[in-house]
Each structure stands twice: as C-alpha cells, then as structure tokens.
N, C-alpha and C positions, 0 to 999 in steps of 0.2 A: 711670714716674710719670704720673699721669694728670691733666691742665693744669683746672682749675675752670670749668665754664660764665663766661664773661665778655662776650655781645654783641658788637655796636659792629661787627659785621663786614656790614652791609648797604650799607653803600657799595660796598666793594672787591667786593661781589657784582655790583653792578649794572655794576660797572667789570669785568670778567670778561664777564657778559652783553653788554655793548657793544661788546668785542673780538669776542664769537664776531658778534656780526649783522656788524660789517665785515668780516670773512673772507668771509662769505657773501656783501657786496655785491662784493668785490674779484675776488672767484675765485684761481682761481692764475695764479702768474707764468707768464710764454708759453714753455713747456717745449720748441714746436719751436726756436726759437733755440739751442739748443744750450750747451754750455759748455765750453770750456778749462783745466782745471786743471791743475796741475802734480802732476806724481806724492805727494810729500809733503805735498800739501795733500789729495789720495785717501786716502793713510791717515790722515791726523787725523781728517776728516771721516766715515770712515766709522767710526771711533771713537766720535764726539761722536754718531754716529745711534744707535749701540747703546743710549749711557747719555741716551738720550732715552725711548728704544723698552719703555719697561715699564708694567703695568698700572694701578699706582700703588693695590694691593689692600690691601696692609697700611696704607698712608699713610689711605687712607680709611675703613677701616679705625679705626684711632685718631682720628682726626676724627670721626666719630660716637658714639663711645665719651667723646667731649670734653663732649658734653651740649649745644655751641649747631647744630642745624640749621641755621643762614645758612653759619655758619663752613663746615660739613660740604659744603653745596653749592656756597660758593666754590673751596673744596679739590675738589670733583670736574670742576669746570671749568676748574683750574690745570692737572689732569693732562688733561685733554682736548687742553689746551692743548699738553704736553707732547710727546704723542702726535702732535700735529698738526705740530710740532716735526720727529720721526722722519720722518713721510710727506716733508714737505718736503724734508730732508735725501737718503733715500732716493731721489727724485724728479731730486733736481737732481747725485745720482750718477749716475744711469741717463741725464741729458740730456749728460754726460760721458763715458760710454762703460764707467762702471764696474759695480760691485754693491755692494750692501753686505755687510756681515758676520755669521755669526749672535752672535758674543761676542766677549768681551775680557776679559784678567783684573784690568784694571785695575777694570772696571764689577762686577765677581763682588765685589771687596773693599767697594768702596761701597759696593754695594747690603746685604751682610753689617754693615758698620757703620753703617748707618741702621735695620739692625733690630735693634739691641743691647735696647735699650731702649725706655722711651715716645714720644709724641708727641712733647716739646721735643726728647729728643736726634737722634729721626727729622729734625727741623727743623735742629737745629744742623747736623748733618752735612750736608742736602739746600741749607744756605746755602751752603758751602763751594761745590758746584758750579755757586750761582747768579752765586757773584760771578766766579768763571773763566769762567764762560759769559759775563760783561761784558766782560773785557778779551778773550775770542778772536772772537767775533762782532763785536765791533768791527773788530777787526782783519782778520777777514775782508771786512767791507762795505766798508774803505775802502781795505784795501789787496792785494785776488789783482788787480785788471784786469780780473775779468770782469763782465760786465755782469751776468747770470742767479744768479751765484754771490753777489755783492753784493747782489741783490734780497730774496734767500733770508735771508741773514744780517740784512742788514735789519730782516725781518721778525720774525726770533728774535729779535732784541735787544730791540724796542719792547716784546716782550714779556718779556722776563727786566727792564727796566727799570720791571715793574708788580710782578713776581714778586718783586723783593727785598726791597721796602717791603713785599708781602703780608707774606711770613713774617717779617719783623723786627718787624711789628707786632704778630702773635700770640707769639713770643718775650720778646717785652718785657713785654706782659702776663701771662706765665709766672716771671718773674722781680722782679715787681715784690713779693711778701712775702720773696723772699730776702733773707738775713743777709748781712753783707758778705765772709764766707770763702768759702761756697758760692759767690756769685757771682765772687771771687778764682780761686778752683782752675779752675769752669766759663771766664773769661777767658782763662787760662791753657793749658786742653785746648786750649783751641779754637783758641788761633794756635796750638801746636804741631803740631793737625791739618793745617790749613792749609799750614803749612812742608810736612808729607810730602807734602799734595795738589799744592804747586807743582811740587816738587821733580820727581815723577812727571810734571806736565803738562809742564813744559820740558824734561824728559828725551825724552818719549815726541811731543811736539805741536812741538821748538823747530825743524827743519828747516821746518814748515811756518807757521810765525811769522815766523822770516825771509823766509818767499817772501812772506810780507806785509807788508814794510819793519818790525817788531817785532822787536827783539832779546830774547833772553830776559832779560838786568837790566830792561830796558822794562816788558814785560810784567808781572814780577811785582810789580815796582814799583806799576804801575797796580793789578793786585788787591789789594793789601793796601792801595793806599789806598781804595778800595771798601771794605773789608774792616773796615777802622778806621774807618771811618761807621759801619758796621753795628753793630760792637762798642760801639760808644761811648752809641748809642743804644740798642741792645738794654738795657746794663746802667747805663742813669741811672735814677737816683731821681726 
C-alpha cells in the first residue's frame, strides 16, 4: 500500500539535519580508552550492530515512491543515521577486543518481514525494533560500568528517542482515513508482533540485560510501555 503525499515533515528534517552537524561538532568518543565488556554483553552487541548495519534501499525506496520529497530526505538521513549507529557499535567492539559479525538469523527474519509489503507495514515492523532499541540502549548507558560502552549507547538512544516520534508520526498520518476494524486487526498484529519480537530479544539478549542490572520482566515491561504510547497514538482519531 502506498501511504498519500501528506507534508508537515520539514521539521523533523531539519531535526535530522541538526543531529548530523552535532556529530560533526562532537567527533567520536575517545576510542583509545578502551573498554570492558563482559562476554554476553559481545554477543548482544554485536547482534544489535548487524541489525543496524543495512543499506536502508528498499526503505527509501518506498519513501520516494510516497510522493512527499522532505519526507523522502528525512527518511535518508534516519538511515544515515542508522548506519552511523553500526560504525559506532562496530568501533566500540574492536576498543574491546572483539569483531563484529557478518549475520544473524534473527536480523534475516526482520529484515524479510519489513519487506512484506508497503511503506506503513515497512514502518510498523521498523517500529518494533525502535522501541527495543529504547529499553536496551538505555540499559546499556546506565548500566554495563563502562565508561566508553555508555558514551556509545548514549548516543544511540538520543537518537532512537527522535526516531520513534519520526515514524509514529508518519504512521498516524497513514492511518488516519482508516475504518475502525482495519485499524482493530492492524492494533492487533502488531502487539502480537511485538510479543514474538520480545520473546526473541529476552531469549537471545537476557544474559546481557542482566549484566546491566535489567531483568528480563523489566525490560519487557519498559517496551511495551513505550509501545503503548506508540500504539495509542498511531491509531487516535
């Protein structure tokens, strides 16, 4: 399905544009310091680098194909962002002693179901990992102990904290001539989605949740209430 030209996205453009100039004023964290991490916190992380680490071609893809060019070029500077996301990750592996990975099958299944279909269900699914990416990035800043590892996560977050209002606000707007079943069922998929995405992330990410004082009821607790923002707002009148 292909979402109506709709506007109103030159803000969060310029909000995009102002994150990439502070990158640039900031530089990167001071990667000789080194870092610490605990072996289960290596493999989450270098998990979370994989399903960072993509070109974001189809995404853009259907954003241009959407009809509004602001939208189109916010959406290529989200995935810039993304990307910059990987580098980092990858970066503050290698100041730990590790490497990263080239796959994972959990990122193969994801990225297959955000191509199912159009833009919105592209977005639906691409929400799921934003708002995971809010409770583990948190989790990481405030609680592995290391200084370089927190810096990192930090900076992921400030950013997934710009990226969930992005796409919720283009979802909304996608959703706004819907009838009340279609938005019912779409309500519906979408925590069920969600349920397997946790179920997967605590299974596969929970040893390194606890090494950041997060249990896994915490954890999932915290995303779905993220989650229930999102949804709430996506689908009001």
């Amino acid at each position: 399905m292909t979402m109506a030209h709709t506007g109103g996205f030159t803000s969060w453009l310029h909000d995009f544009e102002g994150a990439a100039l502070l990158r640039r004023t900031w530089g990167d964290p001071d990667w000789s310091a080194g870092a610490r991490l605990a072996p289960a916190l290596v493999r989450s992380l270098q998990r979370f680098q994989v399903g960072e680490d993509g070109d974001g071609a189809r995404l853009l893809d259907k954003a241009r194909r959407a009809g509004d060019p602001v939208y189109a070029e916010a959406v290529r500077l989200f995935v810039a962002e993304e990307r910059e996301h990987a580098r980092l990750l990858g970066l503050l592996l290698e100041s730990a002693g590790a490497t990263t990975i080239s796959g994972h099958w959990t990122d193969a299944v994801f990225v297959r179901l955000r191509r199912l279909l159009g833009l919105r269900t592209e977005l639906m699914v691409l929400m799921l990992a934003e708002v995971v990416a809010l409770g583990y990035y948190r989790a990481v800043r405030d609680g592995v102990g290391d200084l370089l590892a927190s810096e990192v996560a930090g900076r992921i977050l400030a950013d997934e904290l710009r990226h969930v209002p992005f796409h919720r606000d283009r979802l909304r707007r996608s959703f706004l001539r819907s009838s009340p079943l279609p938005r019912t069922v779409a309500r519906a998929v979408w925590w069920w989605l969600l349920a397997g995405v946790l179920t997967v992330v605590v299974l596969g990410h929970g040893d390194a949740l606890r090494a950041a004082g997060v249990s896994r009821t915490a954890f999932v607790r915290e995303v779905a209430g993220y989650f229930r923002g999102v949804v709430a707002e996506v689908m009001a009148r």
